[in-house]
TIMI-2910 file (N, C-alpha, C, CB; in pm, 1 decimal, decimal comma, always signed):
<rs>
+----------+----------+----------+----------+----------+----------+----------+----------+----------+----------+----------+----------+------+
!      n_x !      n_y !      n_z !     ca_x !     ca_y !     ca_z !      c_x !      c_y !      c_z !     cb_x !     cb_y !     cb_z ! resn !
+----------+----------+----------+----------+----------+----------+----------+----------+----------+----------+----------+----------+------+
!  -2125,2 !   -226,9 !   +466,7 !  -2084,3 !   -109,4 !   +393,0 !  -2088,7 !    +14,1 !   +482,1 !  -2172,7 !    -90,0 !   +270,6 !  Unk !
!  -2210,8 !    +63,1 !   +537,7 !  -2222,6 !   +152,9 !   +672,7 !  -2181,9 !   +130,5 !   +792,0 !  -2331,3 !   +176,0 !   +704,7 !  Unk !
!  -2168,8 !   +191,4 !   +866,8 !  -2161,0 !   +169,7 !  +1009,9 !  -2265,1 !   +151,0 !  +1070,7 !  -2108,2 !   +256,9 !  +1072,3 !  Unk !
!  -2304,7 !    +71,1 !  +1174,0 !  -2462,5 !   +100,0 !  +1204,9 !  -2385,2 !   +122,5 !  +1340,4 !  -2612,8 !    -34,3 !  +1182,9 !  Unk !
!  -2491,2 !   +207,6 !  +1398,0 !  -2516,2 !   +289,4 !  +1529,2 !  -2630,2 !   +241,3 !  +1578,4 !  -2528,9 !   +441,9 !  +1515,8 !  Unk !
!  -2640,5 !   +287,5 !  +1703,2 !  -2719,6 !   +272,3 !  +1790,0 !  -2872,5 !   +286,3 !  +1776,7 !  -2675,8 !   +339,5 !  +1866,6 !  Unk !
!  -2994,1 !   +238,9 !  +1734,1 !  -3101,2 !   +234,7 !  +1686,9 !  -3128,8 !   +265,3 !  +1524,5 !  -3159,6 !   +309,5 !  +1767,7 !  Unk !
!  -2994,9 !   +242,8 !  +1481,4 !  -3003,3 !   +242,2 !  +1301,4 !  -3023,6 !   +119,1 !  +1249,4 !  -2868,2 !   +289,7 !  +1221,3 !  Unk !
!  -3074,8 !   +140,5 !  +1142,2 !  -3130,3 !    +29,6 !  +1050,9 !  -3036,4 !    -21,4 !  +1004,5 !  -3215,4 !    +59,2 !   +947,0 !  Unk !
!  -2979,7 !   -168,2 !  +1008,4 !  -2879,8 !   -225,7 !   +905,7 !  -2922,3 !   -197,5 !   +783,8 !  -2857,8 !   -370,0 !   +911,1 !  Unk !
!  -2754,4 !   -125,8 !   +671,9 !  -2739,3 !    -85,5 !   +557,5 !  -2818,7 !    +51,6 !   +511,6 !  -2768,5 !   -193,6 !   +486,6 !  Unk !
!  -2827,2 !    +99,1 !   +684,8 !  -2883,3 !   +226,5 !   +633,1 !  -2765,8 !   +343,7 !   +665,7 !  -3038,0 !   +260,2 !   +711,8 !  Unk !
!  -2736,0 !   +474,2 !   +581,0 !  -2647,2 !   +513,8 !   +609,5 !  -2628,8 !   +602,9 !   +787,0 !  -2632,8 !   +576,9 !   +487,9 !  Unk !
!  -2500,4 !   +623,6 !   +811,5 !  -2534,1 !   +716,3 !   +943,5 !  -2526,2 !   +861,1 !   +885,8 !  -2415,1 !   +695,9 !  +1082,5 !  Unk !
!  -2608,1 !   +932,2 !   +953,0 !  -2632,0 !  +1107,9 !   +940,8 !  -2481,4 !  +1165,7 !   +973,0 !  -2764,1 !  +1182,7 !  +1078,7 !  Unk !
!  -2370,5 !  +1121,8 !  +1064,9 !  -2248,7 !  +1158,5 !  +1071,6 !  -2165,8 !  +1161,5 !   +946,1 !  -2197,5 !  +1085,4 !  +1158,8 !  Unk !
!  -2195,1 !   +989,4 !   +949,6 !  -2081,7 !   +963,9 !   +870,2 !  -2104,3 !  +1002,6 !   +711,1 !  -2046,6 !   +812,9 !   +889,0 !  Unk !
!  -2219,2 !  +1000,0 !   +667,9 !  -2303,7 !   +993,3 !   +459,8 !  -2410,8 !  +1079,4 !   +526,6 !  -2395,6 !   +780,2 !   +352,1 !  Unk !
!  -2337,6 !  +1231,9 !   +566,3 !  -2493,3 !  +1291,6 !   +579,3 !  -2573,4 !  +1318,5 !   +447,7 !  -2490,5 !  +1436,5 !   +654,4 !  Unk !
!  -2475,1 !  +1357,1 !   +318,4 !  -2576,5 !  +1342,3 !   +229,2 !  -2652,3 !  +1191,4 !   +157,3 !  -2520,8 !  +1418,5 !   +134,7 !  Unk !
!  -2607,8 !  +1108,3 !   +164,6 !  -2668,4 !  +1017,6 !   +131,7 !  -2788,3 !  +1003,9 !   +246,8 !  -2574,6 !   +909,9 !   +109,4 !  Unk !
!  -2730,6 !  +1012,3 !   +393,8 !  -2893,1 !   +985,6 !   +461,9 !  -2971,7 !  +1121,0 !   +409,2 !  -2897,4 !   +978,2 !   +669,4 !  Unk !
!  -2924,7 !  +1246,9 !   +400,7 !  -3092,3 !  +1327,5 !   +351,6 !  -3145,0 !  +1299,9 !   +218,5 !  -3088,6 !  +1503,1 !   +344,0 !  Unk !
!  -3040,1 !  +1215,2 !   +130,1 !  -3121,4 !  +1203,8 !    -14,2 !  -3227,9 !  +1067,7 !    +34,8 !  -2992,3 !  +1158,2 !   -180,2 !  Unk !
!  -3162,9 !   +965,3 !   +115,8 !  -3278,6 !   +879,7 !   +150,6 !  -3380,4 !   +913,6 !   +239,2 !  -3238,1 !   +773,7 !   +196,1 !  Unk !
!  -3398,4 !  +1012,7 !   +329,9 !  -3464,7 !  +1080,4 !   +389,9 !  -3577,6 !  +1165,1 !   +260,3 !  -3360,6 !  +1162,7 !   +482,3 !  Unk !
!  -3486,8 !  +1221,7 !   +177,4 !  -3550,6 !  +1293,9 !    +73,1 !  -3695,9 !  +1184,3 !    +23,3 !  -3420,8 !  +1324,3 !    -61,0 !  Unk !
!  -3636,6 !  +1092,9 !    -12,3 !  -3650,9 !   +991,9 !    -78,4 !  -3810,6 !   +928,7 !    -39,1 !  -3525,2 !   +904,0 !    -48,5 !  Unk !
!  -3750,0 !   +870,2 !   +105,3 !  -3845,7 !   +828,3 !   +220,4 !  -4010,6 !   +974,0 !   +193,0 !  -3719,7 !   +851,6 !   +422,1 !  Unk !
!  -3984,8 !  +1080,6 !   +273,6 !  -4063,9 !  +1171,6 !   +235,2 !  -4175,1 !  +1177,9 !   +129,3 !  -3993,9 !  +1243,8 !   +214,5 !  Unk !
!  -4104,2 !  +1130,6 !    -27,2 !  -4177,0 !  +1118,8 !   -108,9 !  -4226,0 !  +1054,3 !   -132,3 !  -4162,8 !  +1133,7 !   -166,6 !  Unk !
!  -4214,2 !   +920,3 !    -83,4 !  -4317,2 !   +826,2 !    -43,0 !  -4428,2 !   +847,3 !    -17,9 !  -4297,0 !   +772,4 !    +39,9 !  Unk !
!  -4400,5 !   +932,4 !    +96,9 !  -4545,6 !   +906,4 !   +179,2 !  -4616,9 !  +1013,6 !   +166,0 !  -4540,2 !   +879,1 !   +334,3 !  Unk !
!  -4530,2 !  +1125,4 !    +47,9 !  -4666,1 !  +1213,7 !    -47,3 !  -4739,0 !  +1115,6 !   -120,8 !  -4611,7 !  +1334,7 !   -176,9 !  Unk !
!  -4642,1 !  +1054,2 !   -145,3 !  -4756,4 !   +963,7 !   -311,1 !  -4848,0 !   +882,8 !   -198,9 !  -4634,4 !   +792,7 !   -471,6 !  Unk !
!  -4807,8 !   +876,3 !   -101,5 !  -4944,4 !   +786,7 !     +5,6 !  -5024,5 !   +878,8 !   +108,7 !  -4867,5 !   +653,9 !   +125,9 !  Unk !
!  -4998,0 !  +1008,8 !    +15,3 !  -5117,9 !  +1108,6 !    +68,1 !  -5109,9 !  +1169,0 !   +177,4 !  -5235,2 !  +1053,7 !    +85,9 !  Unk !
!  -4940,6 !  +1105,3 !   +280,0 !  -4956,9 !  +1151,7 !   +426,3 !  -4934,0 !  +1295,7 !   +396,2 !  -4847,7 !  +1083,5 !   +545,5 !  Unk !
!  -4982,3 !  +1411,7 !   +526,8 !  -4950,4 !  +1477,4 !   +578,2 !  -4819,6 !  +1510,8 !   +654,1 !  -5022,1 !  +1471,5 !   +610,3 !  Unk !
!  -4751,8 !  +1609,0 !   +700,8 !  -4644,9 !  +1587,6 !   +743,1 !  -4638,6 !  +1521,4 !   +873,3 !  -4587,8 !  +1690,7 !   +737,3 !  Unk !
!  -4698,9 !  +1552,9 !   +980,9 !  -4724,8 !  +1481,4 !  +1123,1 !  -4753,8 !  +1321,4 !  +1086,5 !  -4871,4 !  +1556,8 !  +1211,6 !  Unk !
!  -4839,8 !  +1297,5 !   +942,0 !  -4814,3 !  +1098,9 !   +964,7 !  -4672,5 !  +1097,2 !   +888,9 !  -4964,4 !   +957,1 !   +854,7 !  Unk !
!  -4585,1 !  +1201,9 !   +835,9 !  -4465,7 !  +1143,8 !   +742,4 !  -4422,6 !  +1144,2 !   +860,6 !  -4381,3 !  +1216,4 !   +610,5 !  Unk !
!  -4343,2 !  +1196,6 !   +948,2 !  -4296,0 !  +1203,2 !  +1061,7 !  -4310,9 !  +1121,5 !  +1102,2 !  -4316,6 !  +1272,3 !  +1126,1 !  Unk !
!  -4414,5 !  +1073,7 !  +1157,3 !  -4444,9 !   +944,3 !  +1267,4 !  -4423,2 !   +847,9 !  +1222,0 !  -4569,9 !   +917,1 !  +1321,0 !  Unk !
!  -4457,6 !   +854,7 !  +1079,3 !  -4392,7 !   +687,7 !   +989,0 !  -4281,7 !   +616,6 !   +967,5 !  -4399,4 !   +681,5 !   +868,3 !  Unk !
!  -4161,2 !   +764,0 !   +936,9 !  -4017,7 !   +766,3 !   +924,5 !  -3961,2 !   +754,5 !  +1077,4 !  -3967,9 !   +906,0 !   +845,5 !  Unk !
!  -4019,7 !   +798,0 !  +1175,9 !  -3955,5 !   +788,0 !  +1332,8 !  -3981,7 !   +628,4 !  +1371,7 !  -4048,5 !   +907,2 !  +1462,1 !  Unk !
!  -4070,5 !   +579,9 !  +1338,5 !  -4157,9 !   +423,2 !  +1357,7 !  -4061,4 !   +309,9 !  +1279,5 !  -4344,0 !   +424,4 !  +1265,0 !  Unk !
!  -4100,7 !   +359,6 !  +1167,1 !  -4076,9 !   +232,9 !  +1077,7 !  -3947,9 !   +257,7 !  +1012,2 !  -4194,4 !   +205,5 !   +963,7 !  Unk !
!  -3859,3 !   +389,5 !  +1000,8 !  -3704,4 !   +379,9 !   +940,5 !  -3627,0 !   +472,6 !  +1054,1 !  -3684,4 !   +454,0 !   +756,7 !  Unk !
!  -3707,2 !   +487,3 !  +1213,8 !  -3619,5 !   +560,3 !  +1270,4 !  -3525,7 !   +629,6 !  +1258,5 !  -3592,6 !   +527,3 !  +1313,6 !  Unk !
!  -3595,4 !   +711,0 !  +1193,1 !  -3535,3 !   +844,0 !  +1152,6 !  -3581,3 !   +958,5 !  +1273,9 !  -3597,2 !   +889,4 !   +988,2 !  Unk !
!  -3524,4 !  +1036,9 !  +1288,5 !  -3542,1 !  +1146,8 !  +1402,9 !  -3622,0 !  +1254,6 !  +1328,9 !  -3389,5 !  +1211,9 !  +1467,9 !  Unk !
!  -3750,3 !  +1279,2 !  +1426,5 !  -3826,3 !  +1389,2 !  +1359,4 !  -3745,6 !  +1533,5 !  +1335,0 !  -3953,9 !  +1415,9 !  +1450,0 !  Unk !
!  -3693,4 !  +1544,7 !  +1424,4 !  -3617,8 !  +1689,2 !  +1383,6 !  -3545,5 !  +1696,7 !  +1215,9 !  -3474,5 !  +1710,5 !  +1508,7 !  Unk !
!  -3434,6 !  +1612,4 !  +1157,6 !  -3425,7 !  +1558,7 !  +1079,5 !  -3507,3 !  +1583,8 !   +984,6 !  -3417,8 !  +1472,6 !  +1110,7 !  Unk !
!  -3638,1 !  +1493,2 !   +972,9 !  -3789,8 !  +1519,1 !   +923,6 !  -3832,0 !  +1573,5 !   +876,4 !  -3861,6 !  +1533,9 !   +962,8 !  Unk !
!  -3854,8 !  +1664,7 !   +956,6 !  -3893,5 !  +1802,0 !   +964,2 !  -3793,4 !  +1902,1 !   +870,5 !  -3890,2 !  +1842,5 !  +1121,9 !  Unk !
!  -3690,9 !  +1885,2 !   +901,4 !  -3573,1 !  +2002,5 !   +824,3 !  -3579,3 !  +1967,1 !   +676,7 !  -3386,0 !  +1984,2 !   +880,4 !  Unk !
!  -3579,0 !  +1845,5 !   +659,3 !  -3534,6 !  +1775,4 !   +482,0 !  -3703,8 !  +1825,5 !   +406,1 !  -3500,8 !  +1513,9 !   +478,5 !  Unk !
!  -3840,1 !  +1815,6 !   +569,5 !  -3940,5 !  +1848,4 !   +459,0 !  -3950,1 !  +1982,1 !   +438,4 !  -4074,6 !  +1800,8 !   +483,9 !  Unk !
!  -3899,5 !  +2091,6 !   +566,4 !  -3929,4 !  +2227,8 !   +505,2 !  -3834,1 !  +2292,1 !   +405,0 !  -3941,2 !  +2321,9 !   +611,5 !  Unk !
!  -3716,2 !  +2196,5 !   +391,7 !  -3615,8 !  +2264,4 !   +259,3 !  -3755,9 !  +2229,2 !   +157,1 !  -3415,4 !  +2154,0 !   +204,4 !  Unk !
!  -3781,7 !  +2085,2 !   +120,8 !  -3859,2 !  +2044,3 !     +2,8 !  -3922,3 !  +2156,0 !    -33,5 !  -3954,6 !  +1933,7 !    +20,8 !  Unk !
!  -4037,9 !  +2202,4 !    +57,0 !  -4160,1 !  +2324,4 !    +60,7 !  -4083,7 !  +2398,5 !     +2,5 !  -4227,8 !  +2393,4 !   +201,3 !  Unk !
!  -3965,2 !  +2478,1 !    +54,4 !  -3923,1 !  +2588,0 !     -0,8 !  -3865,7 !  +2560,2 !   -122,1 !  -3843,6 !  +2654,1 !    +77,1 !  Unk !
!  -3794,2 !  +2450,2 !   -218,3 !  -3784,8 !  +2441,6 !   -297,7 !  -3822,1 !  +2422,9 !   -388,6 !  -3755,2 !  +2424,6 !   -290,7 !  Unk !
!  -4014,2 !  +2359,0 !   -370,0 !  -4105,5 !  +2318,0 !   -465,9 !  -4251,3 !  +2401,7 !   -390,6 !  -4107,5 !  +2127,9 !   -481,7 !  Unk !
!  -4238,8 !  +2539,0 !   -370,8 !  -4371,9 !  +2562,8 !   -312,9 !  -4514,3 !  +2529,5 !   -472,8 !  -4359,7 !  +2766,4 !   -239,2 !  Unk !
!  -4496,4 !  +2555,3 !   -566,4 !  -4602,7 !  +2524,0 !   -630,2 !  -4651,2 !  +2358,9 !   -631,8 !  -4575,8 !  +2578,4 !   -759,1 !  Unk !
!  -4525,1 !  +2297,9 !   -567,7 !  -4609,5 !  +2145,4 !   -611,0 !  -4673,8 !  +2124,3 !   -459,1 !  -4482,3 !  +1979,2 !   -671,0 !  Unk !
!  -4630,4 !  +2191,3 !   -335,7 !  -4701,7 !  +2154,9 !   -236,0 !  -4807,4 !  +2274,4 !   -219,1 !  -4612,1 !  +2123,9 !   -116,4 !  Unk !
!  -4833,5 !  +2356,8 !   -284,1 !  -4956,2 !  +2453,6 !   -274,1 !  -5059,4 !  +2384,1 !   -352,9 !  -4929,7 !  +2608,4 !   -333,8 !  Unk !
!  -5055,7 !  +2282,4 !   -456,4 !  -5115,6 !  +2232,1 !   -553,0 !  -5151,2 !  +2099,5 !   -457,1 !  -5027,6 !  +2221,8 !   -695,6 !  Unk !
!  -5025,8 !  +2104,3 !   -354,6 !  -5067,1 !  +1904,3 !   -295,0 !  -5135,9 !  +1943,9 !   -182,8 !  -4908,8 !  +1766,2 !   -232,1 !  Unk !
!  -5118,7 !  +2048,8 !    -76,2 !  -5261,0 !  +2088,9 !     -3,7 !  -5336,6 !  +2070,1 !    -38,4 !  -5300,9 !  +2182,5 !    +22,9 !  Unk !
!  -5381,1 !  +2190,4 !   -120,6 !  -5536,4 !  +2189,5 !   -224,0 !  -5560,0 !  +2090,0 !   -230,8 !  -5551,9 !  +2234,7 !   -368,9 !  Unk !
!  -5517,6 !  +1992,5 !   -332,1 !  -5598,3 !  +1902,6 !   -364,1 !  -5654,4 !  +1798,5 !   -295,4 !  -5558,3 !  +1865,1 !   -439,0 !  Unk !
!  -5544,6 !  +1816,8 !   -172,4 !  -5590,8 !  +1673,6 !    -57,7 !  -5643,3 !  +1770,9 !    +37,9 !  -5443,8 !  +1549,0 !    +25,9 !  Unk !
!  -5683,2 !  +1919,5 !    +74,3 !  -5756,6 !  +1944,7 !   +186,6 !  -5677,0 !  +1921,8 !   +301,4 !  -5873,1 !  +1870,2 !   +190,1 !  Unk !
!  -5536,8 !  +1892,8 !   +234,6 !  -5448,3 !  +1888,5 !   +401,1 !  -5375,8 !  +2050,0 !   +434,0 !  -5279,8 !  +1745,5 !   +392,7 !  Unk !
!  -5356,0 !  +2048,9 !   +604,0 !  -5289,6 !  +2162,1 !   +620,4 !  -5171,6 !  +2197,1 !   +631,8 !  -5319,8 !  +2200,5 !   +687,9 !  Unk !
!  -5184,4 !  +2338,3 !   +564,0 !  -5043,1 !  +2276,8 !   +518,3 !  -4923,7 !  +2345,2 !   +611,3 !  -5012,2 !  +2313,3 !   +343,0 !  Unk !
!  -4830,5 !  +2286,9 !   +621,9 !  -4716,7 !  +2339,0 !   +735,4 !  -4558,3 !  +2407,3 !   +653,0 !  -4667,4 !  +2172,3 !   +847,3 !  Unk !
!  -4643,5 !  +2472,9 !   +576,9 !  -4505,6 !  +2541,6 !   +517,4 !  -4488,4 !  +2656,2 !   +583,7 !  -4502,9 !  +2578,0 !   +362,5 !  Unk !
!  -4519,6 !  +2730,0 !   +712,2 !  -4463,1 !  +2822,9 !   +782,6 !  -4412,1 !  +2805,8 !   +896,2 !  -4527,1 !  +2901,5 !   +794,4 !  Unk !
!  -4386,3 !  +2710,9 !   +935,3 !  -4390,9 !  +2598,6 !  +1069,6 !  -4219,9 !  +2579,0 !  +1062,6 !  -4505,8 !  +2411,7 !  +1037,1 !  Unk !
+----------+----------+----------+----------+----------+----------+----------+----------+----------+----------+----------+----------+------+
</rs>
């Protein structure tokens, strides 16, 4: 159904070709690994590792999130004592 490229995951979309479908699965991915408590530096490293995804990427889809939900990540600091990288 996709094209796969060069270190892409079969049936995963390309960022060229379905850029919105890869940031909604990027989106997606992300929220994962709130509900598994990561921080952004282990979401990063998890999504670059295990769905090779490019941190830059990463990084951009998580600081839209922040800015679009700052009360649920001022509430998800707090409560986990993580730091938080919404000025970054």
């Amino acid at each position: 159904m996709y094209e796969t490229h060069y270190k892409q995951l079969p049936h995963f979309p390309c960022l060229h070709c379905h850029p919105h479908t890869y940031i909604k699965i990027v989106q997606n991915l992300i929220e994962r690994c709130l509900l598994l408590r990561m921080d952004r530096e282990q979401c990063v490293t998890a999504l670059a590792e295990h769905a090779r995804i490019r941190p830059l990427v990463t990084l951009t889809v998580w600081k839209e999130l922040v800015k679009e939900n700052k009360d649920f990540f001022r509430s998800y600091f707090q409560s986990s004592s993580l730091v938080p990288y919404t000025n970054q």
